[in-house]
N, C-alpha and C positions, 0 to 999 in steps of 0.2 A: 368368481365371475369378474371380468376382465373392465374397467370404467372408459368408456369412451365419447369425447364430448363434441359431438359437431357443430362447430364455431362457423356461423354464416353473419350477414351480414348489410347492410347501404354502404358502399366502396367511400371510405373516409369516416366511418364511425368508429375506428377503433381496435380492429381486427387486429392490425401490426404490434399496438400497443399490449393490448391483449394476450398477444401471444409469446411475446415475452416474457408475461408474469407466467404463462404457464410452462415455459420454457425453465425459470425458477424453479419453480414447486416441482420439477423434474417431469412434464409429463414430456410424450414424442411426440411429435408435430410432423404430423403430414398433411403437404397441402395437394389442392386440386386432380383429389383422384377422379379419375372419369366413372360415371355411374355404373357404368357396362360392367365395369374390372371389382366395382365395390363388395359385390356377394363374396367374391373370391379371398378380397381384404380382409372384410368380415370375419369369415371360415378362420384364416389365421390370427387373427387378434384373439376369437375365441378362446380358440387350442393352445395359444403358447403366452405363458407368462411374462414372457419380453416386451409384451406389448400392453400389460395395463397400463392404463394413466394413460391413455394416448387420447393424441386432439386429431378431430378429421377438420381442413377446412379448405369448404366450398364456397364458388359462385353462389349469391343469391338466389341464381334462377336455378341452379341444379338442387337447392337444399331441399325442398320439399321431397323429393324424389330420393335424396339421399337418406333424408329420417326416416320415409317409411321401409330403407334397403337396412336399415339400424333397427329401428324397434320388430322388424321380422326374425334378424339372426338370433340365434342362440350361441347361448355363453357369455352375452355381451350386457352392460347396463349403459345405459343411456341417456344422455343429455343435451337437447338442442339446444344454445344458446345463440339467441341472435341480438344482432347489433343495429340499433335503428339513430337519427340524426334530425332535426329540424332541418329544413332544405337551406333556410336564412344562415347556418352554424354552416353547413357544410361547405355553401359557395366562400365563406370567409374562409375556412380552414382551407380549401381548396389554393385561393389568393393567397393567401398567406406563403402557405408551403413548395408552393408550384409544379407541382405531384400534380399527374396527367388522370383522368377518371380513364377505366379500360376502357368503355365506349367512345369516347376520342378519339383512338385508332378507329377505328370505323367510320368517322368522318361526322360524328354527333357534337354539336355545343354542349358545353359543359351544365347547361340548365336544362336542355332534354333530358342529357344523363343521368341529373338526379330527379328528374320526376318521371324517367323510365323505372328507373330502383324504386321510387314511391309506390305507381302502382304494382307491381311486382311484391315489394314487402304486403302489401295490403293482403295478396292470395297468402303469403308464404306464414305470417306472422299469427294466424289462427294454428300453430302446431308447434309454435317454440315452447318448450318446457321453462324457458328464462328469457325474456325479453327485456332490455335495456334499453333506454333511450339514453345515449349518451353528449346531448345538448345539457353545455353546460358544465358536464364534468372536464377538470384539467385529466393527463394522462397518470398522474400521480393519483389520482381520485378512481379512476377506473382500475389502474393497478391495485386498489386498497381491495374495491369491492370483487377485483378477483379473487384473492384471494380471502375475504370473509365469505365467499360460497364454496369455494373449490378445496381450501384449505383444510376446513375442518369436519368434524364427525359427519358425514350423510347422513346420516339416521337423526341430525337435529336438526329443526327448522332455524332456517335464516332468514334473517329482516334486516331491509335495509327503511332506517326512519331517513326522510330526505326534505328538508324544506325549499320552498317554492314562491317566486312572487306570481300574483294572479296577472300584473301588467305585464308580463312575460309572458303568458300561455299557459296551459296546463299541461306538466308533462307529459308524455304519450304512453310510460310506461307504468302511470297510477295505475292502485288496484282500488285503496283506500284511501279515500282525500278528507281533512279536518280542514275546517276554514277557520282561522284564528283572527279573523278581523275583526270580530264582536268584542274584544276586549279591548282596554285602553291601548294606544296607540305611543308607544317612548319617542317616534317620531316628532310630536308637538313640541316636548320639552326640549329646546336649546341646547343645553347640556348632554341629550343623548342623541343629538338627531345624526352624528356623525360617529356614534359606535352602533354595536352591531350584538343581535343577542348571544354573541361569544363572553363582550364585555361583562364586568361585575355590577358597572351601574344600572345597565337595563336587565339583567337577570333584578337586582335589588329590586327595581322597579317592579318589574312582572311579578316576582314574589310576593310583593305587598296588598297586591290586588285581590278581591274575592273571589272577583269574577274568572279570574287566570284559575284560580285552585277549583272551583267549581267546573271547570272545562276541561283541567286537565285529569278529574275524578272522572266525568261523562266520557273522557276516551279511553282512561284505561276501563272502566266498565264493558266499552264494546267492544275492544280488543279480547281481553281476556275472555268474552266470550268466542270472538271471531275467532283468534288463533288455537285456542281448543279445537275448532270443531275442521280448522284449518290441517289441525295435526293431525284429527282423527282421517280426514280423506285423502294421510300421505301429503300434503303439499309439504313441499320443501325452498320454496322460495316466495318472501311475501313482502311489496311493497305497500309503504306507509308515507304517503303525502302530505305535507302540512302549508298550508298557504298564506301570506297574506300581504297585505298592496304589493309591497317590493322586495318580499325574500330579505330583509336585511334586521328586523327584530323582531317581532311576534312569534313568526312560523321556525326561526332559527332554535328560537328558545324554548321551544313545546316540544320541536325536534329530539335538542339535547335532551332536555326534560327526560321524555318517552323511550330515550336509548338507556340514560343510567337505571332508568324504572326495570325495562326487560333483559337490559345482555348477564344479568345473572342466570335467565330463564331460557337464553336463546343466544346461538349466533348473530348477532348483530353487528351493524352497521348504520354510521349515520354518516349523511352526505348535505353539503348545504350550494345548491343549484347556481344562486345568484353572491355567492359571498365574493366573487373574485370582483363584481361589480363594487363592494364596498370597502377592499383592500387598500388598507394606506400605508404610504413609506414606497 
């Protein structure tokens, strides 16, 4: 059976980036078939081995229609992954880069355009098999988590741990959120307020505490029930959220915590949201 992953999208989340790492990992990248011609496409990805590992990638607006021309064929396995953005990340990335949104040509402002994609994802995003929100991640970061989903064995589930600050928003793409704010805070102390739970000193910190070890026992408790029962219904992709004030030590260090605990058990990944906010040098 032939793997085929329909890569759609919010035009600036990431697709290009994206497609590159799968361009690596060797698969064929065909972009914007028309839906009309897709049965036909289909038929041959099926039948001929030339064609596993291939990426279909569509308009937003055509994807829904496209998944279900995907999950009908036969011979085919299937995977929608869609790409989603905070509107506030995209109009930067937008400035920044000076890359035109397609609705432009048509004579739209650029803040139409992405709050035409907003309500559009809202229809489309109840049928991605992988939904990402890519606020936040650099392209180095998104390339990582392509390939901890795409890379390795299908048949194991993959978890991306990712921490978060709560004064940022909550990601869009939570499944499971932990709030780590009830623990001491490395913020107050002086001496840690300007590292990050990557450092040694507030790892030491968190370590020493009861309450850290008592919280971090309460989650793998519900994990290891969660992902059992995650495993048994076939899921193959699971996000794990961890929050707290500002993404830069509590939630960073329960994150890592929670990765070295499972990636013997599981494809893992871990992602830290706001750490570029606390990068020095």
């Amino acid at each position: 059976m032939n793997n085929v992953v329909l890569l759609s999208g919010v035009s600036g989340a990431g697709k290009s980036t994206i497609s590159h790492a799968f361009e690596e990992m060797g698969y064929r990248l065909i972009e914007n078939v028309p839906n009309v011609v897709l049965p036909a496409l289909c038929e041959e990805i099926g039948s001929n081995d030339a064609y596993n590992d291939t990426v279909l990638i569509v308009e937003l607006r055509h994807a829904k229609r496209a998944n279900e021309i995907l999950k009908q064929a036969e011979g085919l396995h299937s995977v929608f992954l869609l790409l989603d953005c905070a509107a506030t990340e995209l109009l930067t990335r937008y400035r920044l880069t000076r890359h035109v949104h397609p609705l432009q040509a048509k004579g739209y402002p650029l803040e139409e355009c992405i709050r035409l994609d907003e309500q559009t994802m809202k229809e489309v995003r109840p049928f991605a098999d992988l939904y990402v929100d890519t606020t936040g991640l650099s392209a180095q970061e998104l390339r990582k988590m392509a390939f901890a989903h795409f890379k390795g064995n299908e048949s194991t589930m993959v978890i991306t741990f990712s921490s978060f600050g709560y004064k940022y928003g909550i990601p869009q793409d939570a499944e499971v959120i932990f709030d780590c704010r009830n623990v001491p805070n490395p913020f107050w102390d002086p001496e840690l307020r300007n590292q990050t739970g990557l450092d040694q000193g507030v790892i030491d910190f968190l370590s020493g505490k009861k309450e850290c070890d008592e919280l971090f026992s309460h989650m793998v408790a519900y994990l290891d029930y969660f992902l059992s029962h995650a495993k048994q219904d076939g899921r193959n992709y699971i996000n794990i959220d961890l929050g707290c004030s500002g993404g830069q030590h509590r939630s960073v260090y329960f994150a890592q915590r929670l990765y070295d605990h499972y990636k013997s058990q599981y494809i893992c990944f871990v992602s830290h949201r706001e750490m570029r906010r606390y990068r020095r040098g």
